[in-house]
C-alpha positions as CSV (number, residue, x, y, z in Angstrom):
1,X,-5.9,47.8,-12.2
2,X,-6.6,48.7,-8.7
3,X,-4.1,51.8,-7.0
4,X,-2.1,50.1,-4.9
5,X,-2.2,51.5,-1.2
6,X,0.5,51.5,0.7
7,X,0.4,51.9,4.7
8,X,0.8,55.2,6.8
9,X,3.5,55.1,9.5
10,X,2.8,55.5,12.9
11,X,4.5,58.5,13.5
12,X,2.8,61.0,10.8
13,X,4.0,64.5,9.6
14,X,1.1,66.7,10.7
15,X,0.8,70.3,10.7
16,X,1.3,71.6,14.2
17,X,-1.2,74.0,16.4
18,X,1.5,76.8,16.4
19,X,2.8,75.9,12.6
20,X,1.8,78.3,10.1
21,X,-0.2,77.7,6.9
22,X,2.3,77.6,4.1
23,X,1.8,78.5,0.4
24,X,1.9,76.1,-2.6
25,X,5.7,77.4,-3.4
26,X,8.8,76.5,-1.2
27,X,12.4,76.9,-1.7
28,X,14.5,74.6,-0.1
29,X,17.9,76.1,0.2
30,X,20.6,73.5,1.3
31,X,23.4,76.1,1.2
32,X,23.7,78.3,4.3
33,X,25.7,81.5,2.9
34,X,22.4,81.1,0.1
35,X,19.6,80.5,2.6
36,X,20.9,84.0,4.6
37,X,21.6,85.9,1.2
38,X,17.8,85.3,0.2
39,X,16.2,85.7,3.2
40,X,18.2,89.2,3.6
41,X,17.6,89.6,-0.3
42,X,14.0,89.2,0.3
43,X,13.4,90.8,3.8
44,X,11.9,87.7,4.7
45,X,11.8,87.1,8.3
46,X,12.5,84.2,10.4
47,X,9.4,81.9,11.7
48,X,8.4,80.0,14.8
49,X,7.2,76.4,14.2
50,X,7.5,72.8,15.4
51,X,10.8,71.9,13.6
52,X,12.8,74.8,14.0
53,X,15.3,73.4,16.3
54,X,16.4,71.3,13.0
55,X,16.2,74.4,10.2
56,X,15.1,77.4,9.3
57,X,11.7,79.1,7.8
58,X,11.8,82.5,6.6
59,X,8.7,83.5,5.3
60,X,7.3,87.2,3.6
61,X,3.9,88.1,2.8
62,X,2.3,91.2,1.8
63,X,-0.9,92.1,0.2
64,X,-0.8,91.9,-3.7
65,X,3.4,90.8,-3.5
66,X,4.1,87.0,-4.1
67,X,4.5,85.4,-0.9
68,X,8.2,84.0,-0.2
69,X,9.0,81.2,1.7
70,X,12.5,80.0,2.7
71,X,13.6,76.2,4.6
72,X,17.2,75.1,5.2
73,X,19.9,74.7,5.3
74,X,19.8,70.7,5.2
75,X,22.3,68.4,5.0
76,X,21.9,64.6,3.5
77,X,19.0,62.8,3.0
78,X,17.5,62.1,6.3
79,X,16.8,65.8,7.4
80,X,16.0,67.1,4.0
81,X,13.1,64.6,4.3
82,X,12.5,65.2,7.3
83,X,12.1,68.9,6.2
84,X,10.1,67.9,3.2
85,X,7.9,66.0,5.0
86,X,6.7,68.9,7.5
87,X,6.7,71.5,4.5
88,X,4.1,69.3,3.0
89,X,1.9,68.8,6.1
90,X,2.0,72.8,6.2
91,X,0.9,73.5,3.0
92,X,3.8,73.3,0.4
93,X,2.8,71.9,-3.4
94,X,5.7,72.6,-5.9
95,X,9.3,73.0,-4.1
96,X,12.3,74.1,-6.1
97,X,15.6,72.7,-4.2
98,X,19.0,74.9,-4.2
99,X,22.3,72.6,-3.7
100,X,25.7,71.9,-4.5
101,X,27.1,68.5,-6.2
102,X,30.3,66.8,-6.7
103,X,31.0,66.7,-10.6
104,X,31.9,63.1,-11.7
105,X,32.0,64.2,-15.6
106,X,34.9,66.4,-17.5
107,X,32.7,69.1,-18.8
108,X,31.1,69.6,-15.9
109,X,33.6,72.3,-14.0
110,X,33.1,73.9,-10.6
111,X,31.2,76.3,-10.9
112,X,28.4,74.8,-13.6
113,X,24.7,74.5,-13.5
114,X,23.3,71.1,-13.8
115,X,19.3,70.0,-13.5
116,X,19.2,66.6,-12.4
117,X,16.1,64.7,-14.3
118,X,16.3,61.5,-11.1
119,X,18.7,60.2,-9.3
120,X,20.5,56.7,-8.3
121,X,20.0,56.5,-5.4
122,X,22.9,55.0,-2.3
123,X,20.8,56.5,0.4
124,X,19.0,54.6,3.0
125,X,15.6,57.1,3.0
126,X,14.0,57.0,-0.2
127,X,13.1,53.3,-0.4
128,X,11.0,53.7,2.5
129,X,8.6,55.6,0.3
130,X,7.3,52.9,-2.1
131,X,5.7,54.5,-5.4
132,X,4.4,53.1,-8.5
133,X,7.5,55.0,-10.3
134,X,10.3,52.5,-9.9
135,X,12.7,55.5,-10.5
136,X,11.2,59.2,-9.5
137,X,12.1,61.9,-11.8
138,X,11.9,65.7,-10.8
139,X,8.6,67.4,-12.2
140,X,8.9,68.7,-15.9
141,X,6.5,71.5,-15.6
142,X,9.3,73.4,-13.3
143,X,12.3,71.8,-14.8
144,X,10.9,73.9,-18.1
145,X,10.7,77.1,-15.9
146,X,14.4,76.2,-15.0
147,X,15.7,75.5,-18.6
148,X,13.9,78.4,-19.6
149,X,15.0,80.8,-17.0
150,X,19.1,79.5,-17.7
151,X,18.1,79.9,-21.4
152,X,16.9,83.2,-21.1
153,X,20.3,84.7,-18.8
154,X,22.4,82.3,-21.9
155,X,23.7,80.5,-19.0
156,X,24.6,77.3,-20.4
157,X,23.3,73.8,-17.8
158,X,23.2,70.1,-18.1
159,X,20.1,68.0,-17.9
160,X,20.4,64.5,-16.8
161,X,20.9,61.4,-13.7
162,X,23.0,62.0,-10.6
163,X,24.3,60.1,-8.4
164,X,22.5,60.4,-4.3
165,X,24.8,59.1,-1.3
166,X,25.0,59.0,2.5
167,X,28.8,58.1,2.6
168,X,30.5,61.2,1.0
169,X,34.2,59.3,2.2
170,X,33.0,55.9,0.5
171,X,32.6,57.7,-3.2
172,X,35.5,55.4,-4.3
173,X,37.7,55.1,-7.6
174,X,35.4,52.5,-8.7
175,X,32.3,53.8,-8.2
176,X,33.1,57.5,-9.8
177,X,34.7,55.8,-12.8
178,X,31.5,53.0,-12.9
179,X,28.6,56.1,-12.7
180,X,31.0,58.2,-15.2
181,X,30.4,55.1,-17.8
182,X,26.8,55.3,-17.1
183,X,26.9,59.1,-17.9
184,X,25.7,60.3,-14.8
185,X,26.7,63.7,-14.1
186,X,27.5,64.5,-10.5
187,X,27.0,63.3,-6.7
188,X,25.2,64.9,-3.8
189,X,23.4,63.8,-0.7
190,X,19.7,64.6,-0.9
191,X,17.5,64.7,-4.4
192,X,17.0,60.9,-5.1
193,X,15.3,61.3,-1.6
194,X,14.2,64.1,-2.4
195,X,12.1,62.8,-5.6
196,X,11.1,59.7,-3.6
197,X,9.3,61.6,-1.3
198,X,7.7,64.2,-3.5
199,X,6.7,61.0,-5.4
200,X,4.9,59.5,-2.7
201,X,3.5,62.6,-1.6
202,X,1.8,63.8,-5.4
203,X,4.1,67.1,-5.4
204,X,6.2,68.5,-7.9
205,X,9.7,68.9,-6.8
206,X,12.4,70.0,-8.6
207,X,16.0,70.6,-8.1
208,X,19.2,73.4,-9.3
209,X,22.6,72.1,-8.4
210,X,25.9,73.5,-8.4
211,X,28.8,72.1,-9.1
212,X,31.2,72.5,-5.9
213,X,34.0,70.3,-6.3
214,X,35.2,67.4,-8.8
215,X,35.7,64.2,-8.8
216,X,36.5,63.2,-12.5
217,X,40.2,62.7,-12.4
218,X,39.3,60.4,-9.3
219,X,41.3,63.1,-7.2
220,X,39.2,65.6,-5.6
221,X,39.0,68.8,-6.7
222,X,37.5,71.2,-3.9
223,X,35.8,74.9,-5.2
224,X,34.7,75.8,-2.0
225,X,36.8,78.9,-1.7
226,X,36.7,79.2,-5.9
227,X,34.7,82.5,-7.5
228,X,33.3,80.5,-9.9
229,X,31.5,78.3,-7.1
230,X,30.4,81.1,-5.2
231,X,29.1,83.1,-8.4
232,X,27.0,80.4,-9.2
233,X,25.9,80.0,-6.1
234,X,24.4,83.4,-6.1
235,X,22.8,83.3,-9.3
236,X,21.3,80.3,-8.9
237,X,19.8,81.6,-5.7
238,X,18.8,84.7,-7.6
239,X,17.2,82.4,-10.5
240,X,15.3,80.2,-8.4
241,X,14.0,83.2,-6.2
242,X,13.0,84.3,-9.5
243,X,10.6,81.4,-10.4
244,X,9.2,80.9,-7.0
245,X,8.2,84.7,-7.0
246,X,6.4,83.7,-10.6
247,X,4.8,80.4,-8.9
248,X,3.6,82.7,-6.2
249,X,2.1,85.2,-7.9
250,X,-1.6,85.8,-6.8
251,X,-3.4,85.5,-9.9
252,X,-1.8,82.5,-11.2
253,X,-3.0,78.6,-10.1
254,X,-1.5,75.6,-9.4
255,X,-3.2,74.2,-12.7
256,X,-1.0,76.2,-14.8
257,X,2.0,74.5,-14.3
258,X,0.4,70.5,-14.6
């Protein structure tokens, strides 16, 4: 059977005169407090490019180091994929997502690690990016590097669907307890997009969320001042920085990880 080809827009993301050649590996941070703890973590510095009015790059490279590169913070699904988008046309191959999610299951406190596999998505971006994958799942080559990471600091996770919306004051009593029956996990505004996109595009995307709030009890629950949250936050931060060092080293290729 034939590929099926699917037509470019008219406005194109492109990699701009002044934009900088990116490396394969990108962290997408959609946390601020995270974004400025790893770019001060890493020395990274701030760059100049075409989107910059809309988020940040921080990017570091030195002879013989992994290089590190930084974008965020975003918020929902339009500018993430807007952000996504232009990473691509600069460069970036396998992008490793930082955010926060609203937990819609009991055993899933504030605070807790979860590694969504795909998403349902309630957004209005991702089905403008057709795909022969009726449902995009985040790559398994770096969701091993995830479980592996977690596994190896015995800090327990949960694998599995979440729940992607615009509308964060439309997640109603009946949708929380209908997506709690379906077992999905937890509810944020950016990875079914997210996936959609890295579909379309043949990258490898995946994504380490933390739980920020709950939802379960169809009250809500907010951790945003809670230790827990913001311990989690940092480790996760640490972890991922962790990997994407690892992607980056020099000697290893992209066909490593397929």
């Amino acid at each position: 059977m034939a590929e099926k080809k699917y037509s470019d827009g008219i406005i194109r993301p492109r990699k701009g005169k002044g934009d900088p050649q990116l490396p394969p590996d990108v962290l997408m941070v959609m946390i601020p407090s995270e974004l400025q703890f790893l770019a001060q973590r890493t020395g990274a510095t701030k760059t100049v490019f075409s989107n910059m009015r809309l988020y940040d790059l921080y990017r570091l490279q030195r002879d013989g180091e992994a290089a590190v590169t930084l974008a965020g913070p975003f918020i929902g699904a339009p500018q993430a994929v807007m952000g996504l988008e232009k990473l691509i046309a600069m460069g970036a191959e396998r992008i490793l997502m930082l955010g926060w999610c609203g937990s819609l299951q009991p055993f899933l406190k504030i605070g807790d690690f979860v590694i969504p596999t795909h998403a349902l998505s309630e957004e209005g971006t991702s089905q403008h990016y057709p795909t022969a994958l009726k449902r995009p799942i985040s790559d398994l080559a770096l969701n091993r590097m995830l479980e592996t990471a977690l596994e190896e600091r015995k800090t327990p996770f949960t694998k599995g669907r979440i729940w992607t919306t615009d509308a964060i004051y439309r997640e109603t009593p009946e949708k929380v307890t209908a997506y709690q029956q379906q077992n999905i996990l937890a509810v944020e505004m950016e990875v079914s997009a997210l996936l959609a996109v890295a579909s379309f595009r043949a990258v490898q995307l995946s994504a380490l969320l933390v739980v920020s709030d709950e939802l379960f009890d169809l009250k809500w629950v907010p951790g945003f001042s809670n230790s827990r949250l913001k311990k989690g936050s940092r480790d996760a931060a640490e972890l991922l920085l962790e990997i994407h060092k690892r992607l980056g080293q020099p000697e290893r290729s992209s066909g490593e990880l397929k």
